[in-house]
C-alpha positions in Angstrom: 23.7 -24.7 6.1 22.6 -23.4 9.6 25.5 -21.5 9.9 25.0 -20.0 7.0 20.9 -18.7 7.9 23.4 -17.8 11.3 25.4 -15.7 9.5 23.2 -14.0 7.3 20.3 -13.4 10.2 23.4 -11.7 12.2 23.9 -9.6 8.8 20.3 -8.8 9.0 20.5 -7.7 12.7 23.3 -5.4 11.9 22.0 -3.9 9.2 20.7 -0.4 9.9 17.2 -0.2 10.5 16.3 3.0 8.3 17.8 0.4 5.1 15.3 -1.6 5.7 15.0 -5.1 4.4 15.8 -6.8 0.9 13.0 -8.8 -0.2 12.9 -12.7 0.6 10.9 -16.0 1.0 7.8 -16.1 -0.8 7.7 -12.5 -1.6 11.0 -12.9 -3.8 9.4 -15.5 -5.5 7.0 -13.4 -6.5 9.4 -10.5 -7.8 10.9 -13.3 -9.9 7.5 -14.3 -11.3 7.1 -10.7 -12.5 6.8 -10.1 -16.1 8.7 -7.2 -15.0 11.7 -8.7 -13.3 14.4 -10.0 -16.1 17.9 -10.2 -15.4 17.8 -10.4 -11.3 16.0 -6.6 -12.0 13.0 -4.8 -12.4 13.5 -3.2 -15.9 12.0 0.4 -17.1 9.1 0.8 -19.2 11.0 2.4 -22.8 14.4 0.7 -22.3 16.8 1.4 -19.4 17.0 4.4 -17.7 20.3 6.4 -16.6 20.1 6.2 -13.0 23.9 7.6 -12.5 25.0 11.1 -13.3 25.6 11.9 -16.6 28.8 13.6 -17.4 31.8 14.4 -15.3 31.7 13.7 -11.3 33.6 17.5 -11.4 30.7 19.0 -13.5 28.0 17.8 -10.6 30.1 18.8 -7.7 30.7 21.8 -9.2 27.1 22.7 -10.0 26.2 22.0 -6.5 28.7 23.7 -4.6 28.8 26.7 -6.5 27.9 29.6 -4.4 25.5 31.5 -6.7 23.5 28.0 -6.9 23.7 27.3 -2.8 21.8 30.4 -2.8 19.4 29.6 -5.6 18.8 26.4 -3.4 17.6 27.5 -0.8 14.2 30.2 0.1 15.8 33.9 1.0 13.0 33.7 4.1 10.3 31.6 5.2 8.2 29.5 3.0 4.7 30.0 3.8 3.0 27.3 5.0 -0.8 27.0 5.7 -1.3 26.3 9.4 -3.9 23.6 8.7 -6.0 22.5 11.4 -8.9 19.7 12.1 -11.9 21.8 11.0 -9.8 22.3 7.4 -10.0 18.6 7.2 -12.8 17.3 9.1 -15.6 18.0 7.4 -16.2 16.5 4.0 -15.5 18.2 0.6 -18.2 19.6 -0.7 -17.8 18.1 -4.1 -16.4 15.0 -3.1 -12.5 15.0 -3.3 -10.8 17.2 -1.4 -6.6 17.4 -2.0 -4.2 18.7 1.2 -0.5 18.9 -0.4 2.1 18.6 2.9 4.8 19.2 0.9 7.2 17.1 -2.1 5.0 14.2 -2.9 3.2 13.8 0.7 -0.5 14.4 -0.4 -3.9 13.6 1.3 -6.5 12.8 -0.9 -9.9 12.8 0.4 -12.1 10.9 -1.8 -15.5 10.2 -2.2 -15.5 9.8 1.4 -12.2 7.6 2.4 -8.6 9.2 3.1 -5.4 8.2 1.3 -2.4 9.0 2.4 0.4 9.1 -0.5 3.9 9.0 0.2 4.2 10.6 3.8 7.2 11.9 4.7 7.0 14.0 8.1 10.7 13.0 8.9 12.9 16.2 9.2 15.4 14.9 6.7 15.3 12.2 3.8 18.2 10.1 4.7 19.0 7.4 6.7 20.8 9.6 9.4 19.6 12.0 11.6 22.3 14.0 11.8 23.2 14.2 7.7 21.2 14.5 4.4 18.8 16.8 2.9 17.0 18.5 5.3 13.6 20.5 5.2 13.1 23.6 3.8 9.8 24.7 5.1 8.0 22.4 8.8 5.1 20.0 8.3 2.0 22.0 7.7 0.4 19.5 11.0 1.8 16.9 13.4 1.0 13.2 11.8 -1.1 12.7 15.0 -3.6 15.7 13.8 -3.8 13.9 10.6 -6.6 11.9 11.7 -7.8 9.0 10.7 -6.6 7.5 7.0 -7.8 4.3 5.3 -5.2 3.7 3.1 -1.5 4.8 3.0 0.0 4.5 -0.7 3.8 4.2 -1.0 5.1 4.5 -4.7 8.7 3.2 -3.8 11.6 3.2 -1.3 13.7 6.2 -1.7 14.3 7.8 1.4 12.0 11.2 0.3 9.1 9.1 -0.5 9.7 6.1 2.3 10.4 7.5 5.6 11.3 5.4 8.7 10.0 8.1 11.7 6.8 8.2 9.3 5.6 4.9 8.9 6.5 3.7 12.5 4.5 6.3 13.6 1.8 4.7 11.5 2.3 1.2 11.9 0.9 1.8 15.4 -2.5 2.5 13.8 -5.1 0.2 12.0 -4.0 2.2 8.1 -3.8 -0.5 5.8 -0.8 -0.2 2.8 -0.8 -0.1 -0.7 3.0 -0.4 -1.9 4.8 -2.0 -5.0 6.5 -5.6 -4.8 9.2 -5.7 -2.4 8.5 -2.3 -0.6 6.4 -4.6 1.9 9.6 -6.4 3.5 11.0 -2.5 4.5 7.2 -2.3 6.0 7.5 -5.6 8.3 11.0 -5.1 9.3 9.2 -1.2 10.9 6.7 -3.1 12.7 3.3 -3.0 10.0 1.9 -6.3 9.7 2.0 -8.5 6.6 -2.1 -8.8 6.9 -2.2 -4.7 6.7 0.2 -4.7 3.3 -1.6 -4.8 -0.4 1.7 -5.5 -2.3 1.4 -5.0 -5.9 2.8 -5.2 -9.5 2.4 -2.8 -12.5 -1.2 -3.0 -13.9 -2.6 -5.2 -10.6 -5.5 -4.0 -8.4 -6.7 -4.2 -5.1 -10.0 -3.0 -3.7 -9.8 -1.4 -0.1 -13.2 0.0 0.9 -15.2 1.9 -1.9 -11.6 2.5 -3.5 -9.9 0.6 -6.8 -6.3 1.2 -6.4 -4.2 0.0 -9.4 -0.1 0.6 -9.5 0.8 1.4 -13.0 4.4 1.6 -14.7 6.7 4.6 -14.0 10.6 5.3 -15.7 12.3 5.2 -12.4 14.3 3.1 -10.1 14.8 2.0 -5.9 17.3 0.9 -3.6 17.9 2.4 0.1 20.8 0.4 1.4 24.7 0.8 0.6 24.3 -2.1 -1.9 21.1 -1.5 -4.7 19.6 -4.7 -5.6 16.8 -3.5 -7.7 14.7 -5.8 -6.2 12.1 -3.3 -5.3 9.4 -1.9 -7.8 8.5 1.5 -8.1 5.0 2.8 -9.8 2.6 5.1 -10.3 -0.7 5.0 -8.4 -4.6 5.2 -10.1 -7.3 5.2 -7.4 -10.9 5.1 -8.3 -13.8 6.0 -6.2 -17.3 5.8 -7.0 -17.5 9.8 -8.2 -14.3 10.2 -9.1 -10.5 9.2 -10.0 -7.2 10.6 -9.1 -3.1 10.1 -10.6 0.1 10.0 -8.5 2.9 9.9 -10.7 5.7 8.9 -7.7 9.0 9.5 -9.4 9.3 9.1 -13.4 11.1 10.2 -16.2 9.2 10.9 -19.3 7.3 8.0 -21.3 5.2 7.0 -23.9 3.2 4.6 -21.0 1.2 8.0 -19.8 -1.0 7.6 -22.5 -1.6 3.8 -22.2 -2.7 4.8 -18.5 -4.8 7.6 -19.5 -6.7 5.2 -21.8 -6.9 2.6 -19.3 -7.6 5.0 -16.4 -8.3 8.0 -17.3 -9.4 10.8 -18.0 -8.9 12.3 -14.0 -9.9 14.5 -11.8 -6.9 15.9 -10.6 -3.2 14.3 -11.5 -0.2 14.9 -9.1 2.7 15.2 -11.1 6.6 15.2 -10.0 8.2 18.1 -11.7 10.9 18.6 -9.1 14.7 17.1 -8.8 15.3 17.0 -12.4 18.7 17.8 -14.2 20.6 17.1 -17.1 22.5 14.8 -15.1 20.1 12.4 -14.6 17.7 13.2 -18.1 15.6 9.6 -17.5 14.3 9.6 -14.3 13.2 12.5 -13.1 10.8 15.1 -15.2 10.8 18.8 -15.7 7.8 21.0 -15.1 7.5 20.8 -19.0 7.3 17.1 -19.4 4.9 17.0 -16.2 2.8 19.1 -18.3 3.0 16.7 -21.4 2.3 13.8 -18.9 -0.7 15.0 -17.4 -1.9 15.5 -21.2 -1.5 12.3 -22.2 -3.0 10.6 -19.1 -6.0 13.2 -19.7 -6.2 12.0 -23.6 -4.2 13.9 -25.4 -6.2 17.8 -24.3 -6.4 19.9 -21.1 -8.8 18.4 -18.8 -8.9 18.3 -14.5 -6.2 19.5 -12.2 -2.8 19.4 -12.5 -1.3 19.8 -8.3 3.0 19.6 -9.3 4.3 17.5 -6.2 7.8 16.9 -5.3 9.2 20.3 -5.1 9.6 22.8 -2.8 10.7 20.8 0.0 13.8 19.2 -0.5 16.9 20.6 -2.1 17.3 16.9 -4.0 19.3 18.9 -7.6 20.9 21.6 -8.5 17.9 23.9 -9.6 16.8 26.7 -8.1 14.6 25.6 -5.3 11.5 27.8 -6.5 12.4 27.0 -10.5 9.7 24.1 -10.9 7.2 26.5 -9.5 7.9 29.4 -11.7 8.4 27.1 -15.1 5.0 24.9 -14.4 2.8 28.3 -14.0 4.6 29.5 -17.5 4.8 26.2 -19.3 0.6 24.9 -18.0 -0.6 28.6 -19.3 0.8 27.8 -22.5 -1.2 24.8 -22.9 -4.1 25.7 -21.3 -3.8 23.7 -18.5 -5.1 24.3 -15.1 -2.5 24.1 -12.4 -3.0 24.1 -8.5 -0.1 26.1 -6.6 -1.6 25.7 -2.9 1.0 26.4 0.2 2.1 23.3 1.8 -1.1 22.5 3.7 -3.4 23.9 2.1 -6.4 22.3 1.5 -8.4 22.7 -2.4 -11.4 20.9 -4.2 -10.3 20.4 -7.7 -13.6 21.2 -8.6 -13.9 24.4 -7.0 -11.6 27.2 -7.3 -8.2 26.3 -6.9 -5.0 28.1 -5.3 -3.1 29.8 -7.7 -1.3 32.8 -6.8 2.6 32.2 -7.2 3.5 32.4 -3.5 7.0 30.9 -3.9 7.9 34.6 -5.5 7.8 36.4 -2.2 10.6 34.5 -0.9 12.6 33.4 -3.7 15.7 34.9 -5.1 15.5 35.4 -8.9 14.8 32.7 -11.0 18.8 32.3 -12.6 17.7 31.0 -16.2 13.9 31.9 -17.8 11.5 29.2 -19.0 12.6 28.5 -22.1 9.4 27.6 -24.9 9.8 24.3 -26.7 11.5 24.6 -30.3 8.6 23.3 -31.7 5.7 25.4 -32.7 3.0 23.4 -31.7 3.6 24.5 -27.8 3.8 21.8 -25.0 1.0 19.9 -26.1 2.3 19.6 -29.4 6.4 18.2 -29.0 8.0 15.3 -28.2 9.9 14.7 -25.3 13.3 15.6 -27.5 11.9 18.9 -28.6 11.5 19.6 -25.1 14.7 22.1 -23.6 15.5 20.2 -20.6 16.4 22.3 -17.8 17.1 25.5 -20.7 21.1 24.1 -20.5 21.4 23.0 -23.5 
């Protein structure tokens, strides 16, 4: 038996640090209490999810190294990032909540006076190397140091473009606390944060940090950052509550029926970040399109137009074979057709839901053409009125 905790501690050691750790002790006992966990893994809200490519391997590789769509990849110049600085930042938000989007999901919400940081990624690529992997398409709109001060850091699971090693050691040398699903915590200790600074949680569980209720809630994804996927961390969706106001981060999900439970439960919200990046037909389940983003932040706003809707995880990472602007360009088209307010701020750019947010379409200026127009969904009732299989996923079909 002591060999064996020899040999797998010397496994552990050799195990590259950006992996991580896989969850043990105590905190495995807890995954395995989940009414989530069945089957040695977290299971998807709506059945299981495709998280492998669909169709042939020759179809993907050939849709990503095509040349027309290497160029539709990637911006023709410079995005144009907002060169935020302390004064944007520093001083409160007039009405309260203030939102700074750095790019895919990284957001900083400032609400009713506390600072949470969601998914922060300031690494220069979101892999596990340094030398290979998607790398950035536009800087950091500030160093992490600039930041300043943040009360809570909210991670909403382990993929390497939402949990980033240079990122969180950077932060584990300050007194943040984390707010992270069940598991996530053992990638956290193995960096250096300490187990008295984590808030672990499962779906629908709460923790109070502050003057904030933060609550993970279900999302149609999936986790995993080693060679060898155990599914043995959760992934979520994030509600946070202040005493003025309340805010959504979606993390990654496919389309579900669960928005509308959380918009019940949570809702209706000031401002929702939605993913509407990364999505193909390859991978239908896991991953939305700007249309479904639309038809989630509807349901989690009870069933009509209603706050903000700032799309996050685009922009920044060439992570599918879309044009790198498309999200952009089909959110603007597919939010006016519901009458939905959308926020389209530069990377860094700091807005107050409640004021008058950023709008103008900047990604045109340095995109190529948009290869395939938004197309409307086949049913006539618009966005707000279809299902997610009346929705044209990707316009491929």
């Amino acid at each position: 038996m002591a060999g064996s905790r020899s040999q797998s501690s010397g496994l552990r050691a050799l195990r590259p640090v950006a992996f991580g750790a896989d969850p043990s002790g105590e905190r495995m006992a807890r995954i395995r209490r989940s009414p989530h966990f069945k089957d040695g893994v977290f299971q998807n809200p709506g059945g299981t999810a495709r998280i492998r490519p669909s169709g042939s391997t020759r179809d993907l590789a050939k849709t990503y190294f095509d040349k027309d769509s290497r160029t539709r990849r990637a911006p023709k110049s410079a995005i144009p990032v907002h060169p935020t600085t302390l004064a944007d930042i520093s001083r409160p938000p007039a009405t309260g909540l203030r939102l700074t989007w750095m790019g895919h999901s990284s957001v900083l919400a400032e609400i009713d006076g506390h600072r949470v940081l969601f998914d922060p990624v300031w690494g220069e690529r979101c892999s596990p190397f340094p030398f290979a992997g998607p790398r950035r398409l536009h800087p950091v709109p500030l160093p992490l140091a600039a930041l300043g001060p943040v009360d809570v850091v909210v991670i909403s699971h382990d993929h390497y473009d939402h949990l980033d090693l240079p990122t969180i050691k950077a932060l584990a040398g300050t007194d943040t606390l984390f707010a992270v699903p069940l598991g996530v915590g053992a990638h956290l200790e193995r960096w250096g944060v300490s187990a008295g600074r984590l808030r672990e949680l499962d779906w629908h569980e709460t923790t109070e940090i502050g003057g904030l209720t933060l609550t993970a809630t279900p999302a149609r994804h999936f986790c995993g950052r080693g060679l060898r996927n155990t599914q043995h961390t959760l992934w979520a969706s994030w509600v946070v509550t202040g005493e003025e106001h309340r805010i959504y981060h979606s993390g990654d999900t496919g389309y579900f029926e669960g928005f509308k439970d959380i918009g019940t439960d949570h809702g209706p919200f000031d401002a929702t970040m939605i993913q509407v990046g990364a999505y193909s037909d390859f991978w239908p389940d896991i991953h939305m399109t700007p249309e479904e983003g639309v038809r989630a932040h509807l349901d989690l706003q009870g069933g009509g137009p209603g706050g903000v809707l700032l799309p996050i995880h685009w922009g920044t990472f060439n992570l599918a074979p879309h044009a790198w602007a498309e999200p952009g360009e089909w959110m603007k088209e597919a939010a006016e057709e519901a009458g939905q307010a959308v926020a389209f701020p530069r990377p860094g750019e700091p807005f107050e839901p409640a004021g008058k947010p950023p709008v103008e379409a900047w990604w045109r200026a340095v995109s190529g053409p948009i290869a395939r127009p938004w197309r409307r969904p086949r049913s006539a009732g618009g966005v707000a009125g279809t299902s997610r299989s009346d929705l044209d996923l990707a316009g491929e079909r």
